[in-house]
C-alpha positions as CSV (number, residue, x, y, z in Angstrom):
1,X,134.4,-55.0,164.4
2,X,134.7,-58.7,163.6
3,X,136.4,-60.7,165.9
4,X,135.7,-64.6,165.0
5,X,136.0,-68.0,166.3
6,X,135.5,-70.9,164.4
7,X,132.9,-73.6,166.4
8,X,133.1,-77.1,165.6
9,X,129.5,-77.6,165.4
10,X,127.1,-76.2,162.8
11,X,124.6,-75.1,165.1
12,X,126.9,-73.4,167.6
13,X,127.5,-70.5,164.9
14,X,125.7,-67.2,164.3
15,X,127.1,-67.3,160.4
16,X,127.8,-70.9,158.0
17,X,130.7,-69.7,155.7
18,X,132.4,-71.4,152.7
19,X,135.4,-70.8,151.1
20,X,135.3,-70.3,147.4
21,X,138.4,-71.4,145.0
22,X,137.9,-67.3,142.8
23,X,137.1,-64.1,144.2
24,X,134.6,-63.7,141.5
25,X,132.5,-65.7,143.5
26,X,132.8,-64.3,146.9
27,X,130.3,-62.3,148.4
28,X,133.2,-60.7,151.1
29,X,137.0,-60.5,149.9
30,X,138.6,-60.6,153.9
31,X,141.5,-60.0,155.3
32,X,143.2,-61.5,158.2
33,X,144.5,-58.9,160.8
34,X,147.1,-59.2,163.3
35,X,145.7,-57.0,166.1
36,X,142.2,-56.9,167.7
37,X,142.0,-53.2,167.4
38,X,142.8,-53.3,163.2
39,X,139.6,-55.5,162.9
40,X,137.5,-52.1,162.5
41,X,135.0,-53.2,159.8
42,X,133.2,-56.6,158.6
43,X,136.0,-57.4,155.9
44,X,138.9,-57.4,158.4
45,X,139.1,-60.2,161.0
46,X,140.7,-60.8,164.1
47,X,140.5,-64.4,165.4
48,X,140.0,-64.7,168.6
49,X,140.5,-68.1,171.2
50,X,137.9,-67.8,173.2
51,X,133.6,-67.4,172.4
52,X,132.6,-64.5,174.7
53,X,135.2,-62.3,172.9
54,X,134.1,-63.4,169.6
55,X,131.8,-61.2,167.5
56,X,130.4,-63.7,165.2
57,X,131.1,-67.6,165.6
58,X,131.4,-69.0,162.2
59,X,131.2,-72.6,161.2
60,X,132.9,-73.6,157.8
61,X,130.8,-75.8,155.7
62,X,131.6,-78.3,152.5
63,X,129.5,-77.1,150.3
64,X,128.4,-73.6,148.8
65,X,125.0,-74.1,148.3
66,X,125.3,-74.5,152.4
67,X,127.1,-71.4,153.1
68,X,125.3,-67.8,154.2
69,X,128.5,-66.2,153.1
70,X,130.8,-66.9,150.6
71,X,134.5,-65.9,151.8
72,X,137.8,-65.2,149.9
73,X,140.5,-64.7,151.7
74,X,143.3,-61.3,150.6
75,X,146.8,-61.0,150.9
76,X,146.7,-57.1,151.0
77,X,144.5,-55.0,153.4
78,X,143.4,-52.8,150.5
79,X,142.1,-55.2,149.0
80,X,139.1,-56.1,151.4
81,X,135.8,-55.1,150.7
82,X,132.1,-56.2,150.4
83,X,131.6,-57.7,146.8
84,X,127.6,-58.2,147.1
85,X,124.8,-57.3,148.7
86,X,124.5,-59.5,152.0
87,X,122.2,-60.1,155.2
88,X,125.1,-60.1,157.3
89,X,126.8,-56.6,156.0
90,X,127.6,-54.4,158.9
91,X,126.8,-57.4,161.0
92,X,130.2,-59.2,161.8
């Protein structure tokens, strides 16, 4: 289940993401769910308002190099899926 919340400060977060341009590059192809109980798996989030209902706490960063997880975002729920291997797989 992968509820987020985005913190303001890098070392507030359990996960430093970066948004990449091309979802060749991605390590995670997500997609953004309406309803708490549709985020079922890593790939589908849910954001929430508040930390103690979060399951990760994220923290954008500038640059990729940066980033633990490289994120492109989906327009169709299909679509979402694990593209590489990664630490934080079955983890969100």
């Amino acid at each position: 289940m992968a509820k987020i919340i985005v913190v303001q400060r890098e070392y507030e977060a359990t996960l430093k993401a970066f948004k990449v341009e091309r979802e060749y590059e991605a390590d995670i192809l997500v997609y953004v769910v309406k309803n708490e109980y549709d985020a079922n798996s890593d790939f589908k989030w849910f954001y929430v308002d508040r930390e103690y209902e979060a399951t990760t706490k994220i923290f954008w960063v500038g640059r990729e190099y940066e980033a633990q997880l490289k994120v492109f975002f989906v327009d169709r729920e299909y679509e979402a899926k694990w593209k590489k291997s990664n630490n934080f797989q079955n983890r969100l």
